[in-house]
N, C-alpha and C positions, 0 to 999 in steps of 0.2 A: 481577446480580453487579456489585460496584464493582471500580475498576483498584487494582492493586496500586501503589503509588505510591516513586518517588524523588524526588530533587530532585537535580540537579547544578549546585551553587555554588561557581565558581571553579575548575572542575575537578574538585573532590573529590563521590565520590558517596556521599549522608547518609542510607544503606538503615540499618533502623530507628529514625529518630529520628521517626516521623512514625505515629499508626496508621492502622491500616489499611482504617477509615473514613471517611478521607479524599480526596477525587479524587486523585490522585497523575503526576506527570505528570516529565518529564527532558527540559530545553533541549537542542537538538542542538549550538550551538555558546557556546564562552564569554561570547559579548558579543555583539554586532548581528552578524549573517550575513553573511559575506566576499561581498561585489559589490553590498550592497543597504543598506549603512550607511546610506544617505543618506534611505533610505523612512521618512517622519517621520507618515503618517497613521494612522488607529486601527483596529482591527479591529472588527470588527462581527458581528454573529449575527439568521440569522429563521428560524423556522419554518414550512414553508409550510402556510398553513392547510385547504389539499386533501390534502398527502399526510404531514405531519409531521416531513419533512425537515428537520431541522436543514444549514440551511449555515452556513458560517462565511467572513465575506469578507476580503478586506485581512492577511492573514497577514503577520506583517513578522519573527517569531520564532518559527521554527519547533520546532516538539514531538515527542515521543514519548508519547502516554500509555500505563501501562504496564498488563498485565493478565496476572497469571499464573496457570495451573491449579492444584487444590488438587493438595499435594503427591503423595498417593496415587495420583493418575490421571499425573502429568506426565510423558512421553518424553523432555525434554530437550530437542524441538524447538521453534524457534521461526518468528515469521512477522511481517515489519512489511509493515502490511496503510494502502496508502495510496487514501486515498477520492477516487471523478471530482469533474465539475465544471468542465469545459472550461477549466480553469485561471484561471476566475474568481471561485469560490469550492470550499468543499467539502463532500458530502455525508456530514458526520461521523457520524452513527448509522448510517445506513442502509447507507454500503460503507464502513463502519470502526468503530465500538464494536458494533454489532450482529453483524458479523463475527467480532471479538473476542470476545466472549462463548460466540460459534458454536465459534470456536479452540480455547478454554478446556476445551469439554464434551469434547474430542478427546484431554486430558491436552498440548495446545501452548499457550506460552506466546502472546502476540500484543503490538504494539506500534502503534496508529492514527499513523500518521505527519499532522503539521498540517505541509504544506510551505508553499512561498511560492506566491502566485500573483497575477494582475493585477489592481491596482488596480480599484474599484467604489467609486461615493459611494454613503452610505446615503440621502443627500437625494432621489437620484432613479435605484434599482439598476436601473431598466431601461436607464439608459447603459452598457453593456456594453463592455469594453474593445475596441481596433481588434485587427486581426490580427496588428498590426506589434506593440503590448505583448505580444499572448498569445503570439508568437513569442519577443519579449526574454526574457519572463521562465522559461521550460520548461528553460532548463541553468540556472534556480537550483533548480527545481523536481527536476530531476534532481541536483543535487550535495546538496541535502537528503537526496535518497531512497541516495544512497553514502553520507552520514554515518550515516544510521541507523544501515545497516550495520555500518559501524566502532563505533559506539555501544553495539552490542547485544553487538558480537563481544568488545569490550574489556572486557564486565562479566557473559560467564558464569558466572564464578564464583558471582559476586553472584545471578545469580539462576535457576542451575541449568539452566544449558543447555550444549547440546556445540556446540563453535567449528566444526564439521563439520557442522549443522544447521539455518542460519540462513536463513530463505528470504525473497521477496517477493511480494505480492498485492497486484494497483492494478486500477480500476476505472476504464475510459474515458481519462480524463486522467491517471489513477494508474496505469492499464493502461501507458502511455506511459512513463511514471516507471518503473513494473518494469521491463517490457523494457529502456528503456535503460539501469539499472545493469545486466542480463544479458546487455549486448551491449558496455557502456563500464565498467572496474572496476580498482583496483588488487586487491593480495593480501587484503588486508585491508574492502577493500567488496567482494571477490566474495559475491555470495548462492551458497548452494547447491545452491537451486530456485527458480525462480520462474514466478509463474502471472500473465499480464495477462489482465484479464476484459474483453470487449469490449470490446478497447484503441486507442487512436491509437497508429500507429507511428512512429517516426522515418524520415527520407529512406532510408536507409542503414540494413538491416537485417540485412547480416552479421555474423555472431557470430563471434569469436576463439576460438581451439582451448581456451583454457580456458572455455566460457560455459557457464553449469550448463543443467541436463535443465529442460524450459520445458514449463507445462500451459496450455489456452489453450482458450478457450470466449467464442462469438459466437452471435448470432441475427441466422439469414440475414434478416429482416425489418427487422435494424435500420435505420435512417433516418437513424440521428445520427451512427455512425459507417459508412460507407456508402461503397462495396460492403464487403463482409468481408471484401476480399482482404487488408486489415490483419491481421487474423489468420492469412491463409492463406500471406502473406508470410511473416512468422515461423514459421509450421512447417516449411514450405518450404526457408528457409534454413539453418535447422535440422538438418532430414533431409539435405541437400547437405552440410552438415558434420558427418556421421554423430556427431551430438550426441543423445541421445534427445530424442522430442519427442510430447507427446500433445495431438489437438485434437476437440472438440467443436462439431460445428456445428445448432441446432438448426433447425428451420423457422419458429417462431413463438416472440414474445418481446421483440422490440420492443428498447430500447436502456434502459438502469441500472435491470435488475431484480432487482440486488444481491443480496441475501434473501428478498424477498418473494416469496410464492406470487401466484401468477396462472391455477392452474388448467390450465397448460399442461405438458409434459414438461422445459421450461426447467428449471422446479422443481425439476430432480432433478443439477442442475448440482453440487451441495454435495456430494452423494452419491460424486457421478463421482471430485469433487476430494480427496473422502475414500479413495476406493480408489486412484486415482493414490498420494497419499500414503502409506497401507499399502503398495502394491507396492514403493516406492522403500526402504520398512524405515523411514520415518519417525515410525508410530505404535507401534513397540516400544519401549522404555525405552534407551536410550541406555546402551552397556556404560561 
């Protein structure tokens, strides 16, 4: 399935002027991203040629690409689905357009959010940024993942969704992005669910009495984001602030197994996130 595509020029959004054959994609902000004007180097793309990961490095403008269900199936909900990558690149197929497409068969709309993240030369990508960049740069990464938000919410119309349905899905470093619009939000970037998949959390995991109902799935095995108490924090906090809150802990699974089958019960994570989903009334049609 290809994304359904906008363009926003100058502000204004240019839904159908473009078909639908098109890769289709909408800037999150007008012009260079507030705090990061000055980032002047290029972005860059590999593939990895063991697993087919599409990363994307050096983000300096970030995106939404868009992708919506065929009319017939759509509920109205939607979901901006932001992909890991230890905030030094990102796994754009594998935990974000293949996700997307995942979204789509559910009748939800989806949105792969391309945030910012640290600096990487393509001359030699094994120089991995210090801890002190991938610190700087995580609250632009998070003000990305609140624009979305507002993004998506300010163009229902446009593309058939209910302003009451608007959710988030990050993966690892996108994990981290979710949670923190679910725990940092004005009226307008609250999501109204959001799920971090074996996520990085923030210092500071207290959620405010408005933080929407949070879905949340780790494997106890993982290594990269390690102990899970990352996840277990967040539900935790959660249930103390009698917010709903559902968590999935598997025993085996390893860390960014996004989509992919492995054989294991992990597998069935999409399933879990789908009835989560149904139960909250999100896969019915939107009155």
């Amino acid at each position: 399935m290809r994304p359904l595509v906008v363009f926003l020029l100058a502000g204004a959004l240019l839904a159908g002027t473009l078909s639908s054959s098109e890769p289709k994609f909408i800037s999150l902000w007008p012009g260079a991203a507030p705090g990061s004007e000055g980032w002047k180097y290029e972005e860059w793309e590999r593939v990895g040629p063991q697993d087919d990961i599409k990363r994307i490095h050096n983000v300096t403008r970030p995106t939404l690409t868009i992708y919506l269900p065929n009319s017939s199936v759509a509920t109205g909900t939607a979901v901006v689905v932001a992909p890991g990558g230890g905030f030094r690149y990102l796994a754009f197929n594998h935990e974000g357009t293949d996700v997307a497409e995942w979204l789509n068969s559910l009748g939800v709309a989806a949105f792969v959010l391309k945030y910012r993240v640290a600096r990487t030369s393509e001359a030699s990508e094994k120089d991995t940024p210090t801890r002190e960049e991938i610190k700087n740069v995580i609250p632009f990464a998070v003000a990305d993942g609140q624009q979305a938000i507002r993004i998506v919410r300010s163009h229902c119309a446009d593309w058939g969704i209910a302003k009451d349905r608007i959710g988030i899905l990050g993966f690892s470093a996108g994990g981290n992005v979710a949670a923190s619009v679910a725990l940092h939000h004005d009226a307008e970037s609250r999501p109204n669910f959001a799920a971090p998949i074996y996520p990085g959390t923030p210092e500071d995991v207290t959620p405010s009495p408005d933080a929407p109902p949070i879905f949340l799935v780790h494997a106890d095995d993982d290594k990269t984001v390690a102990p899970i108490d990352h996840s277990i924090r967040l539900y935790e906090a959660w249930k103390k602030a009698g917010i709903p809150a559902e968590i999935h802990i598997y025993s085996r699974g390893g860390h960014g197994f996004g989509m992919r089958k492995k054989g294991l019960p992990v597998d069935t994570w999409t399933d879990r996130f789908r009835d989560w989903l149904a139960v909250q009334g999100l896969l019915q049609p939107a009155k």
